[in-house]
N, C-alpha and C positions, 0 to 999 in steps of 0.2 A: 862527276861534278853534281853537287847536292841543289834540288831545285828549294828555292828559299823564298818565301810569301812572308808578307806583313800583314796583318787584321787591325784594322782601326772602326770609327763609326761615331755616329753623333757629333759630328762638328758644327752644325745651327750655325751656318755660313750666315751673317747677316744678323745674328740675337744681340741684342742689348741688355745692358743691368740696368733697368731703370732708365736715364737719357743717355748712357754712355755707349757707342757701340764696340765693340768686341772684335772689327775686322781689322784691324792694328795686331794685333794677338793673335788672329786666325792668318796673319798671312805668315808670321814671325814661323808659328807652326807647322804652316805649309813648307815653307825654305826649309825650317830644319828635315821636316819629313823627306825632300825634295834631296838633303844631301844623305841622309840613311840612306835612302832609294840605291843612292851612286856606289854610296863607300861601300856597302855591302852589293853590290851586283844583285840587288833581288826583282827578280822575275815577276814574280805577280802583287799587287798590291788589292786587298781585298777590304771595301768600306761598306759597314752593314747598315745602313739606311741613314737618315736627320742629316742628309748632307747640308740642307738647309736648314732655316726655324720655322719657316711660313711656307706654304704650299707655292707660292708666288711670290720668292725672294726678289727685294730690290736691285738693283742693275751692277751696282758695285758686287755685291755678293756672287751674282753670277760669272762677273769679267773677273773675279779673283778667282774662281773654281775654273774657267776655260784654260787661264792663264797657267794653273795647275796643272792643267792634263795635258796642253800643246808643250808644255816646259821638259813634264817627266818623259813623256812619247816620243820625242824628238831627242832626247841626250840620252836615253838609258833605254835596254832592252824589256823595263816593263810593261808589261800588262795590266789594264788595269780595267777592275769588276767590279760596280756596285749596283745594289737594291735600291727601293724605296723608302723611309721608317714612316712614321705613325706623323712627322711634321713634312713630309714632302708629299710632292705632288705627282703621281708614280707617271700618269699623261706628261706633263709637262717635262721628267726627267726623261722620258723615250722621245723626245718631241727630233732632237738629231739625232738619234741612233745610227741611222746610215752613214752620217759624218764622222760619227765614234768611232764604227767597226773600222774605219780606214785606217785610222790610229792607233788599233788594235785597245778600245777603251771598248767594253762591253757592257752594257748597262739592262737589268728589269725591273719598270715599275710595276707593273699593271699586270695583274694575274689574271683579269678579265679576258677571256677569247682568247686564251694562249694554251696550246696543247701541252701535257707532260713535257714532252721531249726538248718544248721553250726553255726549260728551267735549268736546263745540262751544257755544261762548259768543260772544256781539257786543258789543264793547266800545263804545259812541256816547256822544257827549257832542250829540248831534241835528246836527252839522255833520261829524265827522271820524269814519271809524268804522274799528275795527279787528276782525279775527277772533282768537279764542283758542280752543287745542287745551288741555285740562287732562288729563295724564295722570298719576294719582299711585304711588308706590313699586307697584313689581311684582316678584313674582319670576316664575320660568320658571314652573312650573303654571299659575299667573295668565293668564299671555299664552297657554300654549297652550289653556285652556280657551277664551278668549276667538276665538283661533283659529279654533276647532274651531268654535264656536258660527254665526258669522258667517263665517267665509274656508273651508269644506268641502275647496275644489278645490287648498289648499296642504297636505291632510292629508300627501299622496305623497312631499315634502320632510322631511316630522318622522324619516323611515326611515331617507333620509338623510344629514342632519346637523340635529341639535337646535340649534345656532347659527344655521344658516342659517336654519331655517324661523321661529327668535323674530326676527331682523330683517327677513323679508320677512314678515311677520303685524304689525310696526310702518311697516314702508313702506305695506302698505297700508293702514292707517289712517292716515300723513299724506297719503297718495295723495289719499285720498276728501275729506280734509276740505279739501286744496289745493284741490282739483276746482272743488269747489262750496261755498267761500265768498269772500267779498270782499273788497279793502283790504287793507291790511300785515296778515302773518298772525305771530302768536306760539304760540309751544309751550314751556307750563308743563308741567314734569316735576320727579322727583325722583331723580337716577341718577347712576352715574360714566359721564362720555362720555372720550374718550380726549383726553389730553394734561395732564386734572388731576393737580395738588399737592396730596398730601393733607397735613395739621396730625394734632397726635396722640388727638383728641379725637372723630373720627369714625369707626363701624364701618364694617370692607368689607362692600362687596355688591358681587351679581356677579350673571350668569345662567350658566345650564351653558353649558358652552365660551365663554363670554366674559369677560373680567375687567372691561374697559370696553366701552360702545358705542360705536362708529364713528362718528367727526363726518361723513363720507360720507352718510349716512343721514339726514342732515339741510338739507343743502344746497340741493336743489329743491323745498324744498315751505315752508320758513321765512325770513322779515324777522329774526324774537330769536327766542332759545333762551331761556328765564326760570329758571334750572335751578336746584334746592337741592340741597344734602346735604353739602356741602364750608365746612367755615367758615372759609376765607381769602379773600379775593376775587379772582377770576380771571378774566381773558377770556380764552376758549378759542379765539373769532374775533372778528376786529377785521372781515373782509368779511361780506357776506351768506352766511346771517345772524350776526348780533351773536349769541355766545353769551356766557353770561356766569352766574358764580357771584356773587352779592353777597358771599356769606359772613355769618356768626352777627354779630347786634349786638354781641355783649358778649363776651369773649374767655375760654373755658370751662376752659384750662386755663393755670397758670402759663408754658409753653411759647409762646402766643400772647400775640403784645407787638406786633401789627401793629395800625395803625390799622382801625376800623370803618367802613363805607358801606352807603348804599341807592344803588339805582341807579335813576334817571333816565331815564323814555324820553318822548320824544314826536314826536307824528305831525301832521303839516301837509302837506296837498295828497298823501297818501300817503307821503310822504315819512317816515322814522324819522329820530331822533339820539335818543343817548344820553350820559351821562355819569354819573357817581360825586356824590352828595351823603355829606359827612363826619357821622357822625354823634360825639355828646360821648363823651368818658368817664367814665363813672357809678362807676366805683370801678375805683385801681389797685393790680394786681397785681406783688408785687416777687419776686424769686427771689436766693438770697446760696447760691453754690457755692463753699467755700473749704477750708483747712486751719484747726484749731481756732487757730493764732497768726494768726490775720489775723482771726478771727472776729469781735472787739470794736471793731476799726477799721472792716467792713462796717457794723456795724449804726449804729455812729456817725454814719458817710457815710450812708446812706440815712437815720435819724430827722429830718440836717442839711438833706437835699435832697428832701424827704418834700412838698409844697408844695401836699398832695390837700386842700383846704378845703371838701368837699361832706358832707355830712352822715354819710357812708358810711365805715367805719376802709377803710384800704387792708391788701390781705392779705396773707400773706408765708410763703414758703415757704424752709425752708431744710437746704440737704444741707453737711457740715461733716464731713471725713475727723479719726480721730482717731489718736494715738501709740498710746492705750489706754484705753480704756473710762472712761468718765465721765459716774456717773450723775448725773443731775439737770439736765443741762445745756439741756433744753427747760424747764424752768421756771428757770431763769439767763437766758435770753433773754426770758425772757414780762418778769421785771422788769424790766430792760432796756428793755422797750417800756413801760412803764406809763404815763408821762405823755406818748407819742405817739399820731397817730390811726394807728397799725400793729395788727395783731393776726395773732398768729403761728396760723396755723392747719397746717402741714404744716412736720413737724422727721424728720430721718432721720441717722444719724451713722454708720458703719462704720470699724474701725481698719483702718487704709491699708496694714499689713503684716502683717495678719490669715494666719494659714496654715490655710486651711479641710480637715480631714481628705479624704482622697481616698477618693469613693465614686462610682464613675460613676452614670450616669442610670438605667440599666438596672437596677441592686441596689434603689433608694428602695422600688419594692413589697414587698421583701424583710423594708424595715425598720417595725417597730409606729409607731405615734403619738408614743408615749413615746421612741422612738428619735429621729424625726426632728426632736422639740424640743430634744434633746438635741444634735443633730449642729447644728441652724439657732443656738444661742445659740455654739457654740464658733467658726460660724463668722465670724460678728459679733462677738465679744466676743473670740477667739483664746485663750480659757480654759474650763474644764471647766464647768459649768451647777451654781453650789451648790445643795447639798442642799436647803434652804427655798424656794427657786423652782421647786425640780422638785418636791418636796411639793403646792405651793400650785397648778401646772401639771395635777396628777395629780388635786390636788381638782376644779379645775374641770372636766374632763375626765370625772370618774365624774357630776358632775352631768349635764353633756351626755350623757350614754350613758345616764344614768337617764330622762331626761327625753325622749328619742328611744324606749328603749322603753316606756316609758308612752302615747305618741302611739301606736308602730306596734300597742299592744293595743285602741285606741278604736274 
């Protein structure tokens, strides 16, 4: 009997696109994930960090992730293992650990004060067994405390080069856990290794002196790479080992219009294969980039070929160059949509032959507040800021300065 693991990551349990939230979507993904789980009997499920968006997700976001793991824990024999990424809080993800391990849910945030041997898990289904290294988001301090703690005799390297000494302070921790475990070995992380495509929805990270890690660094010591942080899906290596980005369920910004996947591993007589499992989509997202004379044929064409029948409006964003200013023309579209499942959530318009005053970059500190509102509406609008908007600009404006220094007196 083949032991079978799923790799996902980045789900930003709790993100919105602008005022809409996304946990409509993240749960649709959850159940479907939740019946994979079943229909395939898979053993381990492995999530590589952004369980959340915010280090201190909202209450809803968390009771939808408990509700996850007491659901899967309770009805199916998996196992389930995640890290920290770059938007989570690796404290606050260990905060019930104890409560975890009873449900056999294993969780590492925090590389701080945790010796090698923290980092090693045994993946068995009692016939096939695999090893897992969990290593979650790090920056350079991180590793070099870690370092320092445990590798003494690579202090002499930190002098130097600070590059070198954070990827020989990570060789030797896959060294050790090479060493001395068994079976196909996997290494969950949360990091840019080199050769990724980034989408436009995820932050850079990096360590000092490196932009990405070196897939070098990975070659003798791992079977899969299990890797988060990138939400498109990518294989970095197709040889030993298989590394591999799943990328985010659900596609976080208008920009991403690629299909979704979980990824597929499984292991027989030692042996890996892997492949891509498709997952649905829970709600789509439309994008209309035009001139305002094309604008009412767009929206046509998309209401006509709109065909999202899921209980979810689909979302729509849209950038529209104009001859010359026209107000109201985001709620012109909103009715437009009224008896579609569309819902215009991101409208931006600028005149196409706008002549923005020339102020280089360098003067802006020069200019007051009140200047720069002044200068930003002429250059969008290619006309002077009337008096009653810059009135009304100036009111809210003494509220906020009142209201800052009232705080800075408390």
């Amino acid at each position: 009997m083949s032991l079978k693991i799923i790799h996902t990551g980045d789900w930003h349990l709790g993100k919105k696109l602008f005022k809409t939230s996304r946990l409509p979507e993240q749960e649709l993904f959850l159940t479907e994930l939740k019946t994979i789980i079943l229909n395939k009997d898979i053993d381990a499920l492995l999530i590589a960090g952004d369980i959340f968006d915010t280090p201190y997700p909202p209450s809803d976001a968390i009771k939808l992730l408990i509700e996850f793991l007491y659901d899967v824990t309770t009805t199916s024999k998996c196992h389930i293992y995640f890290i920290s990424g770059n938007h989570d809080s690796g404290r606050f993800l260990e905060t019930v650990a104890p409560f975890y391990r009873e449900k056999n849910i294993h969780v590492v945030g925090d590389i701080r004060s945790r010796s090698p041997e923290k980092f090693c898990f045994e993946i068995s289904n009692g016939i096939q067994t695999a090893s897992l290294f969990m290593l979650p988001f790090f920056r350079s301090f991180d590793l070099i405390t870690l370092g320092k703690e445990n590798y003494p005799e690579l202090e002499t390297l930190r002098d130097e080069s600070i590059s070198e000494y954070l990827l020989m302070v990570l060789k030797r921790l896959f060294d050790n856990f090479s060493s001395s475990h068994l079976g196909p070995k996997i290494l969950m992380t949360h990091h840019l290794f080199a050769g990724y495509e980034a989408s436009e929805s995820e932050q850079g990270v990096g360590l000092s002196g490196l932009d990405q890690i070196p897939l070098s660094i990975l070659t003798e010591f791992f079977d899969y790479v299990a890797l988060g942080h990138l939400h498109k899906k990518q294989t970095l290596s197709e040889d030993k080992p298989k590394i591999i980005y799943p990328g985010s369920p659900i596609p976080f910004r208008f920009s991403e219009t690629t299909q979704k996947y979980l990824s597929f591993i499984e292991i027989n007589n030692d042996r890996l294969s892997q492949e891509f499992i498709e997952l649905s989509t829970y709600r789509k997202l439309h994008r209309i980039r035009c001139k305002h004379d094309e604008l009412d044929g767009k929206l046509e064409e998309l209401i006509k070929n709109d065909d999202d029948i899921s209980s979810l409006s689909s979302l729509l964003e849209v950038n529209v160059k104009l001859d010359e200013p026209f107000p109201g023309l985001a709620d012109i579209i909103r009715d437009k949509l009224t008896d579609s499942n569309i819902e215009l959530v991101s409208f931006n318009s600028f005149v196409e032959n706008a002549k923005a005053e020339q102020s280089s970059q360098s003067d802006y500190h020069l200019l007051t507040t009140e200047d720069l509102f002044k200068q930003f509406y002429s250059q969008k609008f290619s006309k002077e800021c009337p008096e009653d908007i810059y009135k009304e600009f100036q009111n809210l404006l003494n509220i906020f300065r009142e209201q800052s220094e009232q705080k800075g007196m408390r």
